[in-house]
C-alpha positions in Angstrom: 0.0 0.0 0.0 1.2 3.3 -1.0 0.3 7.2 -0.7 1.2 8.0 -4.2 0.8 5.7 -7.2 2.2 6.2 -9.9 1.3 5.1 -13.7 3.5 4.2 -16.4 2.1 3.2 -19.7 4.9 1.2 -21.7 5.0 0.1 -26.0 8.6 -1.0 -26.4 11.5 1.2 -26.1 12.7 -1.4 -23.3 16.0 0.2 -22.5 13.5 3.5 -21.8 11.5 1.7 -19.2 14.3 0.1 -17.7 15.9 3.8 -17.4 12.5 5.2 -15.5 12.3 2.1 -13.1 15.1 2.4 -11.9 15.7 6.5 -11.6 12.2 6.3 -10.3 13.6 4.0 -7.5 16.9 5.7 -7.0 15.5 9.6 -6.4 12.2 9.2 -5.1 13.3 10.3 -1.2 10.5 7.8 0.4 9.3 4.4 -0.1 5.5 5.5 0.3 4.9 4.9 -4.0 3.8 1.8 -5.9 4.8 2.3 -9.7 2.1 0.8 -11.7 3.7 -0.4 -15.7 1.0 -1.0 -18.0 2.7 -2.8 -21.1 0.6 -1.9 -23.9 1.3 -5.0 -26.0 5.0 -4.6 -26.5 6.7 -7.1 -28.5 10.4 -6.3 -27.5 10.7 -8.2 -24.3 9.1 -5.6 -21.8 6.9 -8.6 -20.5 9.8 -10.7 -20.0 11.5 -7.8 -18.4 9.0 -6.6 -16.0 7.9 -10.4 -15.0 11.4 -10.8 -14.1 11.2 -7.3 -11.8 8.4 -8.6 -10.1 9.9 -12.3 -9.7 12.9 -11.0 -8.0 10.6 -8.1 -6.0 12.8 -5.2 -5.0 11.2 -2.9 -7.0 7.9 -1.4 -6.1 6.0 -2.5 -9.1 2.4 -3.9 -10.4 2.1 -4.8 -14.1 -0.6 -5.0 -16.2 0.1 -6.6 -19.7 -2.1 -5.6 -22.5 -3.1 -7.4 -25.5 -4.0 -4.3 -27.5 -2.7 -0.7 -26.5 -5.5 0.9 -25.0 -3.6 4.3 -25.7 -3.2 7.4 -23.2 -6.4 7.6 -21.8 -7.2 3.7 -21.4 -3.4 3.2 -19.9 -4.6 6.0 -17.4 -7.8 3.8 -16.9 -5.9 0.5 -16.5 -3.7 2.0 -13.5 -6.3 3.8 -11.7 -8.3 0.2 -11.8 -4.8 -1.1 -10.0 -4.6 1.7 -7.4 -3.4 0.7 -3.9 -6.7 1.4 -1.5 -5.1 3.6 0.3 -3.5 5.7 -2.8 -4.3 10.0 -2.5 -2.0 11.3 -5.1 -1.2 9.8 -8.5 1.5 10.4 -11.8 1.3 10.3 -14.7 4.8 9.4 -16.1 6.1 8.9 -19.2 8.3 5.7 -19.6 11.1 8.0 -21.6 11.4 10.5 -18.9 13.7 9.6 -15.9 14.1 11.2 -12.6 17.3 13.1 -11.9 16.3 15.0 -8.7 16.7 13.6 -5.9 14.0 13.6 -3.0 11.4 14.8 -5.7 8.7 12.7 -4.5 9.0 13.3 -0.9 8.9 17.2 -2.2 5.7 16.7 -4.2 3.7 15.0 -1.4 4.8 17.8 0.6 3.6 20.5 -1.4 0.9 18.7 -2.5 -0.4 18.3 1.5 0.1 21.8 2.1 -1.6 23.1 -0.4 -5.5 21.9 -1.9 -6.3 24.2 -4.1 -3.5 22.5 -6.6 -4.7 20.1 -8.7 -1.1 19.5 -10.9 2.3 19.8 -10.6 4.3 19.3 -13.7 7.7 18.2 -13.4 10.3 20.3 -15.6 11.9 18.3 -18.4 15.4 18.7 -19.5 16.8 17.2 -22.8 13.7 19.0 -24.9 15.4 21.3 -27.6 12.8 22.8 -29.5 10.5 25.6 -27.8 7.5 24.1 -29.3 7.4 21.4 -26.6 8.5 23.3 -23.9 5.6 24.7 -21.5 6.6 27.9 -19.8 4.8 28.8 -16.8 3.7 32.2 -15.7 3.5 34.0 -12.3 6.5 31.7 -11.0 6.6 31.7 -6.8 8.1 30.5 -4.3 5.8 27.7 -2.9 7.3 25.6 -0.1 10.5 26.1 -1.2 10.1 25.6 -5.0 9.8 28.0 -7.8 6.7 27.3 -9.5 4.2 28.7 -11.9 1.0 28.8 -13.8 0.3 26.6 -16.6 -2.9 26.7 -19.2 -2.4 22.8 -19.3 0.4 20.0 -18.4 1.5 16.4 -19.6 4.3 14.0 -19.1 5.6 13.5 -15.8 2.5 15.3 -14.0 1.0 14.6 -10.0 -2.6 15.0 -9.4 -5.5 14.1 -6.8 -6.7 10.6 -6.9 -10.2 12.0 -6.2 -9.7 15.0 -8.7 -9.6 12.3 -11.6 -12.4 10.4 -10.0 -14.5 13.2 -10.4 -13.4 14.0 -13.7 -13.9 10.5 -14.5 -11.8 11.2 -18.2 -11.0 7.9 -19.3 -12.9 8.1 -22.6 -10.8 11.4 -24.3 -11.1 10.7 -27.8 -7.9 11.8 -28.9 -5.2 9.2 -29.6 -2.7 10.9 -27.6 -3.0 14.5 -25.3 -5.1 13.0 -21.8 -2.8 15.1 -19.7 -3.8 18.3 -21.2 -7.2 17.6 -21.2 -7.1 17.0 -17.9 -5.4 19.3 -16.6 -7.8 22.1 -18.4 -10.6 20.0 -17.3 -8.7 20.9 -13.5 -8.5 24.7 -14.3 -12.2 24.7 -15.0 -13.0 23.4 -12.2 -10.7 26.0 -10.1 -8.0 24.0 -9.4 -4.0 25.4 -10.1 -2.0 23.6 -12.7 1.9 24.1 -12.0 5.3 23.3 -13.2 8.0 22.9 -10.6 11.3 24.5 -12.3 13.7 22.7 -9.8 12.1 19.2 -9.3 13.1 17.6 -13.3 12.9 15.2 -15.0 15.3 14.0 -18.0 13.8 13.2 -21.6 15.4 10.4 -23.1 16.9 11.1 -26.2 15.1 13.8 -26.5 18.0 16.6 -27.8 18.0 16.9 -31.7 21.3 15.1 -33.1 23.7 16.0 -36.0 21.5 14.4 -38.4 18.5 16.8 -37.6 16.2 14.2 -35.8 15.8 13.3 -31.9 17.7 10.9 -30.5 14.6 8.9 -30.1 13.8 9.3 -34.0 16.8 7.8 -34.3 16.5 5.1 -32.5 13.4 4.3 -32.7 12.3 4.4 -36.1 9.8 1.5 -36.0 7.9 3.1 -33.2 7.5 6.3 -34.7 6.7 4.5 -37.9 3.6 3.5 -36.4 3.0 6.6 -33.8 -0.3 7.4 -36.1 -2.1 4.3 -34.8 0.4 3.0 -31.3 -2.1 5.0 -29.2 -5.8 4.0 -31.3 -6.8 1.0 -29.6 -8.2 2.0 -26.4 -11.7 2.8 -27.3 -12.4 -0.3 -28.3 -11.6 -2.0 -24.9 -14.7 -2.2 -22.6 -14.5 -0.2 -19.6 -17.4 0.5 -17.4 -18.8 4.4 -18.3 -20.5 6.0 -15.6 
């Protein structure tokens, strides 16, 4: 059982999973987390991996392995069906971001304890070149020790309020990819702050543009981003309970 859960959706790039696992693990600053992997039908040996995390057991870790990817939104749905019981804060994480500050969690929970009326915190993200997918906050302040300001909407590495997104109860976005900033708008309208934390980051994996004018992860990963069009399509067709 764990305060904050935290969700993981996973369609190959093994070595990038592997990467968040473990910086996860190594800079969180508390034990209080379970960190939820949804494999979304990989066929690079994720299952294998992660079966073999969970024989050995030192990491933290529930798995879920899909048949089908049910995309962004049904990933979000899978982990919050897997919550622990006791679960009041959960993240959204991106399995090609890892953790380089240590303590972050502990800092999170704090702020996030201290303060209600905040619905998200986004983490910053280093190792993202181009401006057009940087969010830059507004109205930074100090709060509890970390400069943070105002965002219109958030994604990536993001914490929220497990009973925020019980209320908002947006599992069926139909968007193949972008649940995190429909959320978090969905948050704003409701009066709650969206933030991003400029101190507590994260790093994006091969995310820098190299000499041959593509991201690392381009690169890389041509296969995946071969089939980015449809890798996130799958979800509405899974049957989850609608309220």
């Amino acid at each position: 059982m764990a305060k904050v859960n935290i969700i993981t959706r996973a369609f190959n790039r093994l070595e990038y999973t592997a990467k968040c696992i473990y910086s996860v693990d190594k800079h969180a600053g508390t034990d209080d987390y379970t960190h939820i992997i949804i494999n979304q039908a990989s066929t690079d040996g994720t299952k294998q991996f992660l079966n073999s995390l969970l024989y050995e057991g030192y990491y933290k870790l529930k798995v879920k392995h899909n048949e089908v990817n049910s995309g962004d939104a049904g990933g979000m749905k899978d982990g919050f069906d897997m919550l622990d019981d006791d679960c009041e804060y959960i993240m959204q994480w991106d399995n090609d971001c890892e953790a380089i500050t240590p303590n972050f969690l502990t800092e999170l929970i704090k702020v996030m304890d201290e303060h209600p009326t905040i619905g998200c915190i986004m983490l910053k993200r280093s190792g993202i070149e181009s401006d057009v997918y940087v969010l830059k906050p507004t109205n930074v302040r100090d709060i509890c020790g970390h400069p943070m300001g105002d965002l219109p909407q958030a994604t990536c590495v993001t914490i929220y309020r497990r009973e925020d997104l019980k209320n908002i109860n947006a599992w069926f976005y139909k968007e193949k990819i972008g649940w995190g900033f429909y959320v978090t708008r969905r948050l704003i309208s409701l009066g709650k702050k969206v933030l991003k934390c400029l101190d507590l980051k994260v790093y994006h994996i091969d995310g820098e543009m190299w000499p041959e004018g593509k991201t690392g992860q381009e690169l890389k990963y041509k296969k995946y981003f071969g089939r980015k069009t449809t890798r996130g399509s799958n979800y509405l067709n899974i049957n989850y309970d609608k309220k």
